[in-house]
N, C-alpha and C positions, 0 to 999 in steps of 0.2 A: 481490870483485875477480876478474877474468877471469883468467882462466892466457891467457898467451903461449905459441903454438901455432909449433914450430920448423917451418924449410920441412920439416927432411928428413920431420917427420913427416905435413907436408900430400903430399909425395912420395910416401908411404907409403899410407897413407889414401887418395887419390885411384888409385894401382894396383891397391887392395884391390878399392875400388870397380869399377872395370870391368874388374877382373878375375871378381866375380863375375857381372856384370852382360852379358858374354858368355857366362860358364857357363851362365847362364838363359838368352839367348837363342841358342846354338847352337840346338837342336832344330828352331827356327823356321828358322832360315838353312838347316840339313839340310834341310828339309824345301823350302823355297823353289828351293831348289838342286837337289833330286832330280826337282821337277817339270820342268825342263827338260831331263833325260836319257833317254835309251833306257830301254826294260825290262830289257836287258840290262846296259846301265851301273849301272841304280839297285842292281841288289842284286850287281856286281865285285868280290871277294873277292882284293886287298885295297878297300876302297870307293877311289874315286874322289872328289876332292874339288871343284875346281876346270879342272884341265886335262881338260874332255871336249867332243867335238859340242853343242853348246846345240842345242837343237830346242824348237820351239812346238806340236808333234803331238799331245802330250796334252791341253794345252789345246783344242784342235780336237776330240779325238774325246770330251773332257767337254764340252765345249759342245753337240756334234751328238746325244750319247745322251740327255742331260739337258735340261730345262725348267731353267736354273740362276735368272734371273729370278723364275719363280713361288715357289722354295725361299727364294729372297733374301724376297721379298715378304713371307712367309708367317714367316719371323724377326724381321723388321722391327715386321711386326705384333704377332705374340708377345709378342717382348721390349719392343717402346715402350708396348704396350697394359697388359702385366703390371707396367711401374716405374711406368707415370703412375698405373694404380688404384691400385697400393698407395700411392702419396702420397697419394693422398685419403684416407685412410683411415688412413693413417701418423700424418698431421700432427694432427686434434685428438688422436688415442691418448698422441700422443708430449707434447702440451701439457698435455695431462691430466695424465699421470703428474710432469710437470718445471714444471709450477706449482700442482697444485692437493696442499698436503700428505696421505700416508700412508702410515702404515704397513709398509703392502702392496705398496708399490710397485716396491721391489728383489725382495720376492717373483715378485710378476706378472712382473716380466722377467726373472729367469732362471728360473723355468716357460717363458715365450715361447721363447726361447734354448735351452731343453731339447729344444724339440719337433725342432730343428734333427739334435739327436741320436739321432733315431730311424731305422733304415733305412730307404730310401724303399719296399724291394720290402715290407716288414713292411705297408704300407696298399694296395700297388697291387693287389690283388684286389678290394676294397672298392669303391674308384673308378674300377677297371676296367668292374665292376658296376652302379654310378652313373651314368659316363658313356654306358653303352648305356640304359639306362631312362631316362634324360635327352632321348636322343638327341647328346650332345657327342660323342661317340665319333669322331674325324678331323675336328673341326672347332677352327677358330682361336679362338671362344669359350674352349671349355672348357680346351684349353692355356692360354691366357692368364690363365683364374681361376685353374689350379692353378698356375702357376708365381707368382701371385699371393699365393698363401695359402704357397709352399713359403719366399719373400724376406718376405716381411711383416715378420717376427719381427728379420732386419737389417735394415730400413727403422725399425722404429720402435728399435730398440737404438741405430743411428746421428744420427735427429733428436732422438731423446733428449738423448745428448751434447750438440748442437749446443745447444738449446735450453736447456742447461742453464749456457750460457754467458752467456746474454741474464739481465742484469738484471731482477729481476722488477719493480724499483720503474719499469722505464718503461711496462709493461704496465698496473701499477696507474694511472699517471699517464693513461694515454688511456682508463680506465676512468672516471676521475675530470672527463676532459672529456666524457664521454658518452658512448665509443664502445661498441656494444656487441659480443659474445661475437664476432660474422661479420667484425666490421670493426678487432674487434682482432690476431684470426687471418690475415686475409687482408692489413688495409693497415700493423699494426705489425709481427707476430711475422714473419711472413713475409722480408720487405724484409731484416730484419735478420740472418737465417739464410742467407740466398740462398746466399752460399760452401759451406756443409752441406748445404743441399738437391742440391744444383749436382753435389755427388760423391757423395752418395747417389744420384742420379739416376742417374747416369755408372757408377758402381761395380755398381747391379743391373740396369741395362740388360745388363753386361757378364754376370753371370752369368746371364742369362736369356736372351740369347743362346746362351750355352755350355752350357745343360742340355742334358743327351743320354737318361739314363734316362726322363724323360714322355713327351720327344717323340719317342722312337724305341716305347714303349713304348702309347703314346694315337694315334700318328696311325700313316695306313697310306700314303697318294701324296695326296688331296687339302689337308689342312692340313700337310704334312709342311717342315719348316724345311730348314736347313743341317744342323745335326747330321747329317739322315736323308738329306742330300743326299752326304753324306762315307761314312757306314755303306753306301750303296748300292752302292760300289765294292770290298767286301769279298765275294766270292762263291765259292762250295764248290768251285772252281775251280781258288782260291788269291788270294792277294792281290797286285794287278798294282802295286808302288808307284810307278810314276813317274806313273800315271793318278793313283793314291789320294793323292801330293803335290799333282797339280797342283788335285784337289777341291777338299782340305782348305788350300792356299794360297788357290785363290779364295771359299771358307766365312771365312775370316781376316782376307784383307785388309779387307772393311769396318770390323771392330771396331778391328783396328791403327791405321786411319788417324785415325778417331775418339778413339782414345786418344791418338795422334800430337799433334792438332789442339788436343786439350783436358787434356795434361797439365798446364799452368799454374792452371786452373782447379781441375782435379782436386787436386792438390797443395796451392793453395790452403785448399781445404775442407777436405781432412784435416789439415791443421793450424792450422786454424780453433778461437781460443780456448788453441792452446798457447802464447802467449805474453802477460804480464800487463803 
């Protein structure tokens, strides 16, 4: 039987909630907020918060120094090109493990899971290496495989889940009407995961977007993302923040909005199968 939930404590619980739910998002709003001040307002001792000159100057003079377009492009690619392969490659891994019985199976993923835990700089000589005898070295290929191979391991821990929600006996059932291996994957298992796939999608586009160590570290100005678009305003100079807001606000706002747009979705998926 349900417990009866008193207002005061829905009063409570919902202040809780945005109150922490500002705490996290202050940084952004400082940050959104500093790109429309002076250089000399941004770093005011005591800060300034609200009451100052709004100005659009920095936006102007990141606009006029920067290719911001080609950086945007060059993220877009990255990150959309590195969440769709790894779905490819996700999906029978993740079916494999969540229908077909073994053993080994909680093994193989957290080994997969493990490799998470490894420093990244601990390989980046290796594939630093690679990528020039390659030739990837500042190109949107090889960002894209390696940020490919670095999400994998949460792409398929995540469809795993999901998939492990779906009934096997209906899978069996379209096997029983003929379908085979391509057509069971693609027109049963699929369809019925979509909410899982949907914020897995969503969820490592987001961090492959936001990787800064490859791609500050693999690309030099031709495949260079946001990330490298935001790091550029950091110079031995010193660091100009109301420019270095108004970057790292326009490197942001795509993914925000995107998240904006498709939290219902997202939300959805992740609690996709909690309820019996």
């Amino acid at each position: 039987m349900a417990r009866a939930v008193t207002t005061q404590r829905k009063i409570i619980n919902t202040a809780a909630a945005w109150a922490v739910g500002l705490l996290i998002f202050f940084p952004i709003l400082w940050t959104v907020l500093t790109s429309f001040k002076t250089e000399a307002t941004a770093i005011a001792d005591p800060p300034v918060f609200l009451f100052f000159d709004w100005t659009f100057e920095n936006y102007k003079v990141v606009t006029e120094r920067s290719d911001y377009a080609r950086f945007l492009w060059n993220s877009i690619f990255i990150a959309g090109g590195s969440t769709l392969l790894g779905i490819l490659v996700a999906v029978p891994a993740a079916w494999s493990m969540a229908f077909v019985p073994s053993r080994r199976t909680k093994d193989i993923l957290l080994w997969m899971l493990s490799t998470k835990m490894l420093p990244a700089v601990g390989v980046l000589y290796p594939i630093y290496l690679l990528f020039i005898k390659m030739g990837l070295l500042d190109s949107r290929l090889g960002l894209t495989l390696v940020l490919m191979l670095i999400n994998l391991p949460i792409i398929i821990w995540m469809l795993y889940t999901y998939f492990r929600e779906i009934p096997g006996e209906i899978l069996e059932a379209a096997r029983m009407d003929g379908a085979t291996l391509r057509s069971e994957i693609l027109f049963v298992l699929i369809p019925l995961a979509v909410p899982g796939i949907a914020s897995t999608l969503l969820l490592n586009f987001i961090l492959a977007w936001n990787e800064a160590f490859w791609t500050l570290n693999l690309t030099a100005a031709k495949a260079a993302p946001l990330t490298a678009f935001i790091a550029s305003y950091s110079s031995p100079e010193g660091l100009f923040y109301a420019k270095l807001s108004a970057a790292s606000t326009m490197a942001i706002a795509p993914i925000l909005i995107l998240g904006w747009f498709s939290q219902k979705q997202l939300v959805r998926g992740l609690t996709f199968g909690a309820v019996k």
